[in-house]
N, C-alpha and C positions, 0 to 999 in steps of 0.2 A: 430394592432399597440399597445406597451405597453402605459398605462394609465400614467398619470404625477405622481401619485403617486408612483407605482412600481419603484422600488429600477434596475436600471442596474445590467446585468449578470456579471459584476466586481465588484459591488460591491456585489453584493452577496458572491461572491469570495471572497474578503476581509473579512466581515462578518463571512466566515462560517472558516477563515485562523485566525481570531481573536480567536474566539472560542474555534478553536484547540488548540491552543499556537505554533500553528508552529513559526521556527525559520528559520529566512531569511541567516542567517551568513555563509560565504561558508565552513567555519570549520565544522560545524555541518553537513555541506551535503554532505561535504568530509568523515566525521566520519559513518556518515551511508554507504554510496559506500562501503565503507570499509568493512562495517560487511557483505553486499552481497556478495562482491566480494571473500572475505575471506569465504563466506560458503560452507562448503564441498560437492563435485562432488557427487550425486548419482547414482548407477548401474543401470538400467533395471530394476533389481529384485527388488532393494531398492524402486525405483518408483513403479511399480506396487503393492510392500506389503502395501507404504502406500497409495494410491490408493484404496485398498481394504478395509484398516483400517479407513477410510475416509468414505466409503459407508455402512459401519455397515458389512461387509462381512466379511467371512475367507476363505482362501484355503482349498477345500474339501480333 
């Protein structure tokens, strides 16, 4: 059982959402969808080069 002094797992949340500077506005969470949705489809190959570029590897 948490102690009286421990802070709740919301507010922790709040806390660590202070911190960030996150932004509650739905504009901004529209703005970010946006840049996901908008990012371009990768190949196969495309995936696995950077996959390898990732692991410190190269195609032999």
């Amino acid at each position: 059982m948490p102690k009286s002094t421990d802070k709740s797992q919301i507010e922790k949340f709040r806390d660590a959402a202070r911190e960030l500077e996150t932004d509650q506005s739905e504009a901004a969470f529209e703005a970010d969808v946006q840049k996901i949705a908008k990012a371009p489809k990768l190949s196969n190959e495309e995936i696995k080069e950077l996959a390898r570029r990732q692991r410190g590897g190269s195609k032999p």
